[in-house]
C-alpha positions in Angstrom: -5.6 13.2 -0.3 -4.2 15.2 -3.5 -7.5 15.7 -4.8 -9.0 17.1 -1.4 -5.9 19.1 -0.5 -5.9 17.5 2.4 -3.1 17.7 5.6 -3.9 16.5 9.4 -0.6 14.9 11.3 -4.2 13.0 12.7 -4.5 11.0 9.4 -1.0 10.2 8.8 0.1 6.6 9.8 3.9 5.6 10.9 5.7 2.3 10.7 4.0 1.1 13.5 0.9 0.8 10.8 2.7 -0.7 8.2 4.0 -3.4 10.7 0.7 -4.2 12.0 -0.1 -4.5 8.3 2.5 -7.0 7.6 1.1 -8.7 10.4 -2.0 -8.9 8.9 -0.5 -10.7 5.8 1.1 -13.0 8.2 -1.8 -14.3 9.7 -3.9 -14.6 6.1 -0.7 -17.0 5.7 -1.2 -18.8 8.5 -5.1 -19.3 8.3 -4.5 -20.8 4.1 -2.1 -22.7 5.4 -4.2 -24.5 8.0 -8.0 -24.2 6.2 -6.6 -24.5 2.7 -9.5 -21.9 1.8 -8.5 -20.3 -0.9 -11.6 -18.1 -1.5 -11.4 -17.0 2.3 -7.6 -16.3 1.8 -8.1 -13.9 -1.2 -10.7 -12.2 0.3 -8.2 -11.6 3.7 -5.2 -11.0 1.1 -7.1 -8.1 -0.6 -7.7 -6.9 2.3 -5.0 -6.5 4.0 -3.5 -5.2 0.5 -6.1 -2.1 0.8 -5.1 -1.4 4.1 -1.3 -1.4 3.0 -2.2 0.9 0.4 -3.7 3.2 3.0 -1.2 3.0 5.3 1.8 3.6 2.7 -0.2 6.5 1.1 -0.5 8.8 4.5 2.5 7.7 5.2 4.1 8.6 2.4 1.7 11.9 2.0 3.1 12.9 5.5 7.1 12.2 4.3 7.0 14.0 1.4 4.9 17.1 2.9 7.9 16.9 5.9 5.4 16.1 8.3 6.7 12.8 9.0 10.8 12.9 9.1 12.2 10.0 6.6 13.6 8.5 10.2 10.4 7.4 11.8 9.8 5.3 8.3 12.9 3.1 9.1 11.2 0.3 9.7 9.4 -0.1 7.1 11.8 -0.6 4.0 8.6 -1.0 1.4 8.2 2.7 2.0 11.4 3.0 -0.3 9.3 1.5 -2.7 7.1 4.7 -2.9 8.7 7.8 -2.1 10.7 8.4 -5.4 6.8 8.6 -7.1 5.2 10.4 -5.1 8.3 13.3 -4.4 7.4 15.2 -6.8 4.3 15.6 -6.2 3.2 19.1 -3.8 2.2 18.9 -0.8 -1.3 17.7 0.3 -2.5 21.1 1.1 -2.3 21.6 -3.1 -5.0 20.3 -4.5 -4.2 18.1 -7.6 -6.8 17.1 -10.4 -7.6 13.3 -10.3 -6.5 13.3 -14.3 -3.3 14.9 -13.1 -2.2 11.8 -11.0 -3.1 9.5 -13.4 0.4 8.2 -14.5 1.5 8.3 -10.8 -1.7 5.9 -9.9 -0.4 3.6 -12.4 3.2 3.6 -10.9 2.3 3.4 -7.1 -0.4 0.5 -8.5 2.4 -1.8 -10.1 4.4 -1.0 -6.7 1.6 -2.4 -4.6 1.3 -5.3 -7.0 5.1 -6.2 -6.7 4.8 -5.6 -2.7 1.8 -8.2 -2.8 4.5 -10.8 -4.2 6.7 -9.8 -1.9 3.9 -10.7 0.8 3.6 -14.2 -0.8 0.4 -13.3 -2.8 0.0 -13.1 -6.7 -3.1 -12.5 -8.8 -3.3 -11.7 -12.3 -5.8 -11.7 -14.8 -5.8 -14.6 -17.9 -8.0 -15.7 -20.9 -9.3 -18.4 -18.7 -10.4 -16.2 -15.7 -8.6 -14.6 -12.6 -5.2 -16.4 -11.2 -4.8 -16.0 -7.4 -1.8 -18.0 -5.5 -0.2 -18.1 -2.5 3.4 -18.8 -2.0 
């Protein structure tokens, strides 16, 4: 959104979105739990983690460009998670070189990792391969 400079209230999402997300991670849950298929699960897990990362980012695009009033993201406490990073940045009608939001990728990336846990998901990489695991 940064790097297109990039504002509709039309692609903005509210916590309505983020719930539906969690949702979403709910029922990955539930399908592992009763197929035990942890390739399928992964695959749904991921998922559902791009679409959280979607869904916090125009979220989050639209609080901190005052489109979106802090109020309406109530119900979705993982937004706290986010909106110290990305405050600083302008608005999305300021176009911002990619190599400019490196460091903040970085942050917002290890915030999506740490909301993953918190979904009951962890992969990491080691020597002997990928490590995926569901809680």
């Amino acid at each position: 959104m940064h790097e297109r400079g990039w504002t509709s209230r039309s692609n903005l999402n509210t916590a309505a979105d983020f719930a539906s997300v969690v949702g979403v991670f709910q029922k990955v849950h539930a399908n592992h739990y009763r197929t035990r298929d942890l390739k399928d699960t992964h695959r749904e897990a991921f998922g559902a983690l791009m679409r959280m990362a979607t869904v916090l980012g125009y979220g989050a695009a639209g609080l901190v460009t005052g489109v979106i009033p802090p109020g309406a993201w109530v119900q979705a406490p993982a937004m706290g998670m986010f909106v110290d990073v990305l405050e600083d940045l302008p608005g999305t009608d300021v176009v911002v070189p990619r190599e400019d939001l490196a460091d903040t990728s970085v942050e917002v990336a290890k915030r999506l990792r740490q909301l993953f846990n918190d979904m009951g998901f962890d992969y990491r990489y080691t020597p002997d391969g990928d490590w995926f695991a569901v809680a």
